[in-house]
C-alpha positions in Angstrom: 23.7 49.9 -6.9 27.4 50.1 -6.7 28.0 54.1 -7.1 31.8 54.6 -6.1 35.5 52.4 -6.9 35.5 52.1 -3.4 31.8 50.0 -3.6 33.3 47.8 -6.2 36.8 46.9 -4.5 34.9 46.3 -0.7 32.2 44.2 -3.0 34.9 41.7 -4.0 37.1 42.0 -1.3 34.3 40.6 0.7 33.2 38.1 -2.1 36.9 37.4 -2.0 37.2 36.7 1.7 34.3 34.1 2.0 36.1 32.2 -0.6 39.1 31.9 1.5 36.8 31.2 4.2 35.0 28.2 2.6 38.5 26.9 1.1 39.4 27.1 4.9 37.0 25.0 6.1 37.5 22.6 3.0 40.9 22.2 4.7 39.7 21.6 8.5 37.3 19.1 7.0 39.8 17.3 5.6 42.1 17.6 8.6 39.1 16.4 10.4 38.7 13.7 8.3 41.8 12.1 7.5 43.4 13.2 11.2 46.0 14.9 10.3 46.8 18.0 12.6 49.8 19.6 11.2 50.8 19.0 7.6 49.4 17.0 4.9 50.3 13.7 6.5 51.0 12.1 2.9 46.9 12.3 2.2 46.5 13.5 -1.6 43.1 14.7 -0.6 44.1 17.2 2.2 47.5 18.2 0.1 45.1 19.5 -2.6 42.8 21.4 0.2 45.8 23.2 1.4 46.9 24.0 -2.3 43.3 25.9 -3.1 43.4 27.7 0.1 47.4 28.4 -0.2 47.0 29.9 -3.3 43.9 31.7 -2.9 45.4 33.6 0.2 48.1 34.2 -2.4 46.8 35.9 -5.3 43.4 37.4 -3.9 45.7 39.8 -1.5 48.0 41.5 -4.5 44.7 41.4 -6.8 42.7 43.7 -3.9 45.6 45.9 -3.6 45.9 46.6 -6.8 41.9 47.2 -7.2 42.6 49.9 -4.1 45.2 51.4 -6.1 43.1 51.5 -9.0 39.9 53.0 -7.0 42.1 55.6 -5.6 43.2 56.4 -8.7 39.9 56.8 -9.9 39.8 54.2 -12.2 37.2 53.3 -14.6 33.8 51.1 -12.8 34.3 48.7 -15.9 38.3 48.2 -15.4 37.6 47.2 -11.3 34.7 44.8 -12.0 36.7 43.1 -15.0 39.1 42.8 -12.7 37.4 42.0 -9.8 35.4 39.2 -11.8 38.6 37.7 -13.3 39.7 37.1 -10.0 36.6 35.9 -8.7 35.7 33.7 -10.9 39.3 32.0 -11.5 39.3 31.8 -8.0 36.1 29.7 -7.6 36.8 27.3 -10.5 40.6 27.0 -9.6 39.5 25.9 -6.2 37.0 23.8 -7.5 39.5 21.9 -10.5 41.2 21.2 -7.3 39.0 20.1 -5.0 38.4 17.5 -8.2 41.1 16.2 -9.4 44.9 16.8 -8.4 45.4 16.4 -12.2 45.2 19.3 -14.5 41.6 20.2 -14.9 39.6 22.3 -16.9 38.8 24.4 -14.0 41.9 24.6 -12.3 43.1 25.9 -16.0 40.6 28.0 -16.4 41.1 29.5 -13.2 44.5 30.2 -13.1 44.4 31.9 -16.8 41.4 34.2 -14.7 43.5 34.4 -11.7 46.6 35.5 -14.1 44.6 38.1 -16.2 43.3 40.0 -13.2 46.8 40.5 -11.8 48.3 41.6 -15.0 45.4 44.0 -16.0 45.6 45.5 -12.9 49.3 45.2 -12.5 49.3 47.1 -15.8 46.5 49.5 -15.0 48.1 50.7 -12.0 51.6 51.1 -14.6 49.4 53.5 -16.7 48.0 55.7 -13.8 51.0 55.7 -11.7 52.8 57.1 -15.3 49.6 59.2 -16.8 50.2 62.9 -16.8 
């Protein structure tokens, strides 16, 4: 059982880095694949691989610190999972609505409206305990 903030932010910090791991290796397969070393090499396929993983490794770092702030802050259990779940889950169905279709998908949607509400909950949480007297 999760007892402490600290639990909770290393439990999706980790979650959060096997995501970028896989998306990683969704782009080395594809590299692999399509042999392309450097760049995208004009393949839709690979373009959309680098995508998931670009902007996973862009959002999952500001969400964690955030969720550090918050634990540090003492923060409520509740307000670090939501958080931590938001981003988790957006995360996972953004990469896979990518990994789809380089159309708009459902998932990709979905994940970024996840993505975006764990950043501006904890964006604003952190506001609130920065300010609280």
């Amino acid at each position: 059982m999760l007892t402490t903030q600290m639990q909770i932010v290393a439990l999706y910090a980790g979650i959060n880095a096997l995501i970028l791991l896989l998306l990683s290796l969704w782009v080395t397969r594809a590299r692999r694949s399509h042999k392309v070393s450097i760049g995208d090499g004009g393949n839709p396929a690979l373009l959309r691989a680098q995508r998931a993983h670009g902007n996973a490794a862009e959002y999952i770092p500001i969400v964690l610190v955030l969720m550090l702030a918050l634990a540090g802050l003492k923060a409520s259990s509740l307000l670090l999972h939501a958080i931590g779940l938001a981003l988790t889950f957006g995360r996972i169905l953004h990469g896979i609505g990518l990994n789809t279709s380089s159309n708009l998908s459902v998932g990709r949607a979905l994940g970024m409206v996840l993505t975006w509400a764990a950043l501006i909950t904890g964006a604003v949480a952190c506001l609130y305990y920065a300010l609280a007297v």
